[in-house]
C-alpha positions in Angstrom: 70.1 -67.2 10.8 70.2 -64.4 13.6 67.6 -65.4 16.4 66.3 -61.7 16.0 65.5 -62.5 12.5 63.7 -66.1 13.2 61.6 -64.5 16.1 60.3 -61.9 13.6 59.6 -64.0 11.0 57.5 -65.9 13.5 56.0 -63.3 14.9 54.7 -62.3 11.2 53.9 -65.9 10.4 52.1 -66.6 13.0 50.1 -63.1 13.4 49.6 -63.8 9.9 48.1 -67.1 10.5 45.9 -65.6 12.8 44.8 -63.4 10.4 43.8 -65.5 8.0 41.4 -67.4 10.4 39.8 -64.4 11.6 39.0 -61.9 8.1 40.4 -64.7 5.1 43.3 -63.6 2.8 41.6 -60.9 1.0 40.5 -58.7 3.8 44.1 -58.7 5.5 46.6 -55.6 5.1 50.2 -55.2 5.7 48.8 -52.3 8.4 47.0 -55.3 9.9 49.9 -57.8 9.7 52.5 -54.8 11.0 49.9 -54.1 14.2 49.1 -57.3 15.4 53.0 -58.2 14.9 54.2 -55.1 16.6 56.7 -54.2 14.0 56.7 -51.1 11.7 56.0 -51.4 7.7 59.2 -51.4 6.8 60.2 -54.5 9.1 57.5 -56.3 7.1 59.2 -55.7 3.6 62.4 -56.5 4.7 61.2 -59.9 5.0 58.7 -60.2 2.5 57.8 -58.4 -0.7 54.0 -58.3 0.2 51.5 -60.4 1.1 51.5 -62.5 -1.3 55.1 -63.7 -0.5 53.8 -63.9 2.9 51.7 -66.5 2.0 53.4 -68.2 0.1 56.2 -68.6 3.0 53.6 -69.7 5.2 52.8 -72.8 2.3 55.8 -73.9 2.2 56.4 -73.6 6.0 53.0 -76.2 6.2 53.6 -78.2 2.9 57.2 -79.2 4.2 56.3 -80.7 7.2 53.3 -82.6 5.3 55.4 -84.0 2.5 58.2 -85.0 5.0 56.4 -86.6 7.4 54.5 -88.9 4.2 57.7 -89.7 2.9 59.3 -91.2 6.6 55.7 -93.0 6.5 56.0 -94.4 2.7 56.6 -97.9 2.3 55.8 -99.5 -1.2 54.5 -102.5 0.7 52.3 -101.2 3.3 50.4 -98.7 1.2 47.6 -98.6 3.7 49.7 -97.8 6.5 51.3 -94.8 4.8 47.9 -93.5 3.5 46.9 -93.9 7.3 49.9 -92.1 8.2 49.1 -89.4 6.5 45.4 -88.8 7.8 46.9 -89.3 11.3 49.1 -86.3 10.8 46.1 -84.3 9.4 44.4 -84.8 12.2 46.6 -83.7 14.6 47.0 -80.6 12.7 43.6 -80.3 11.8 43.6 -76.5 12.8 46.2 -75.0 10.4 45.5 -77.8 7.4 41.5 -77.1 7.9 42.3 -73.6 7.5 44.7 -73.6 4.7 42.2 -75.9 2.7 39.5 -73.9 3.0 38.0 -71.0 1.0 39.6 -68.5 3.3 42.9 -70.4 3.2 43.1 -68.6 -0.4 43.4 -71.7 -3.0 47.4 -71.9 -3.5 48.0 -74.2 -0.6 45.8 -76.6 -2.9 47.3 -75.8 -5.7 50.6 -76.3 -4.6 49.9 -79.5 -3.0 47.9 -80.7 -6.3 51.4 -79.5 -8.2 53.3 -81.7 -6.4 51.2 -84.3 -5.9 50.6 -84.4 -9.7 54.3 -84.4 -10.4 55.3 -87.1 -8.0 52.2 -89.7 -9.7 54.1 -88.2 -13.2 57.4 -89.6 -12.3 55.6 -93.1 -10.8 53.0 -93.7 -13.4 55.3 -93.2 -16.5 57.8 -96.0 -15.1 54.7 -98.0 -15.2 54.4 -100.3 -18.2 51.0 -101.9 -16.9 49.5 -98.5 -17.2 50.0 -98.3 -21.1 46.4 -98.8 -21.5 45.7 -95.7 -20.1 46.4 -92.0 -20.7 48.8 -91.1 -18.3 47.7 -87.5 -17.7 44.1 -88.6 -17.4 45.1 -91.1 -14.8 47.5 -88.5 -12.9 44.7 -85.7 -12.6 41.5 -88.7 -11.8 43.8 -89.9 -9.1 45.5 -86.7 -7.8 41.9 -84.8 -8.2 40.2 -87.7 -6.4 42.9 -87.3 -3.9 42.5 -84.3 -2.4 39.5 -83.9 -3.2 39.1 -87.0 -0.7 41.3 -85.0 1.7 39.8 -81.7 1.3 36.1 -83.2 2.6 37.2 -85.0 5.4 38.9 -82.0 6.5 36.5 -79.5 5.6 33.3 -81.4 7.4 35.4 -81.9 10.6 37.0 -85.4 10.2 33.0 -87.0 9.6 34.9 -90.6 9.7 37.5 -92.0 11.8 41.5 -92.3 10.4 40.8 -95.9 10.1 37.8 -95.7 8.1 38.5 -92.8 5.7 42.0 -94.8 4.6 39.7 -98.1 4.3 37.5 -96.5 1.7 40.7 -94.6 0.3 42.5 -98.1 -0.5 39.3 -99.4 -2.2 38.8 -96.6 -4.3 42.4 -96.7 -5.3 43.1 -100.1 -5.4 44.2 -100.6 -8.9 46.9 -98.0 -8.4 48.3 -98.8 -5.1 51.4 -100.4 -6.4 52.2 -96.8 -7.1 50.5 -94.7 -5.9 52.0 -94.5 -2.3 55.2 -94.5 -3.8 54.5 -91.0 -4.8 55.6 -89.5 -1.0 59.1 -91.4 -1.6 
């Protein structure tokens, strides 16, 4: 891709981002977006459709890096470590992931991460024989709800307990899944 078109995009994105953090998804315009970018309308739409797309770009430019970085970290046999793994990463992108999470983040970044989430404990859980005594979609939703609902807290309230401590309670809670439920990220 054209470096022209890359430093544009970025500009947008991360004007965008800004954005959001100041007013929330509701309150931006394109006007706003085109301003603070220093581009016209009509270099907006040639690289999105509104702002809608926008923000949907901007999910999938944070949900990538999220899901890749917890599948390096998966291991089937050190299910605390990738859990750990994953908070870690949180935290040092606590700014954008505390933003996308919240109310003013808009709700799809949750809903696309609770999509895929769900999906991946789909493919695990059915392979599962052991788990016959249980519904399957009941278990995927309990566990993926608990999940980020788990996730959403700690980042929502600041990080209120330490990497270590918020995986500790994490594993206990999920203990009877753990044989799986890491494997998800893979």
């Amino acid at each position: 891709m054209d470096r022209r078109i890359q430093k544009t995009r970025q500009a947008i994105m991360n004007t965008f981002v800004d954005l959001l953090t100041e007013k929330g998804f509701d309150k931006i315009t394109i006007n706003d977006i085109a301003d603070r970018a220093n581009i016209n309308r009509g270099t907006f739409y040639l690289h999105y459709v509104d702002k809608f797309d926008l923000l949907d770009k901007c999910i999938e430019t944070y949900i990538e890096p999220l899901l890749q970085h917890c599948a390096d970290t998966a291991d089937t046999n050190t299910n605390a470590i990738a859990l750990q793994s994953i908070f870690e990463y949180l935290e040092k992108n606590f700014t954008i992931y505390k933003l996308l999470l919240s109310n003013e983040g808009a709700g799809f970044f949750r809903n696309r991460l609770y999509a895929i989430i769900a999906q991946s404990l789909t493919e695990v859980i059915a392979l599962k024989p052991e788990n016959n005594a249980f519904s399957n979609g009941v278990t995927i939703h309990f566990l993926t709800s608990g999940f980020i609902g788990v996730l959403e807290w700690w980042v929502n309230n600041s990080m209120p307990c330490n990497v270590q401590e918020i995986t500790d309670q994490l594993m206990f809670l999920i203990e009877p899944y753990t044989k799986q439920f890491v494997v998800l990220w893979e």
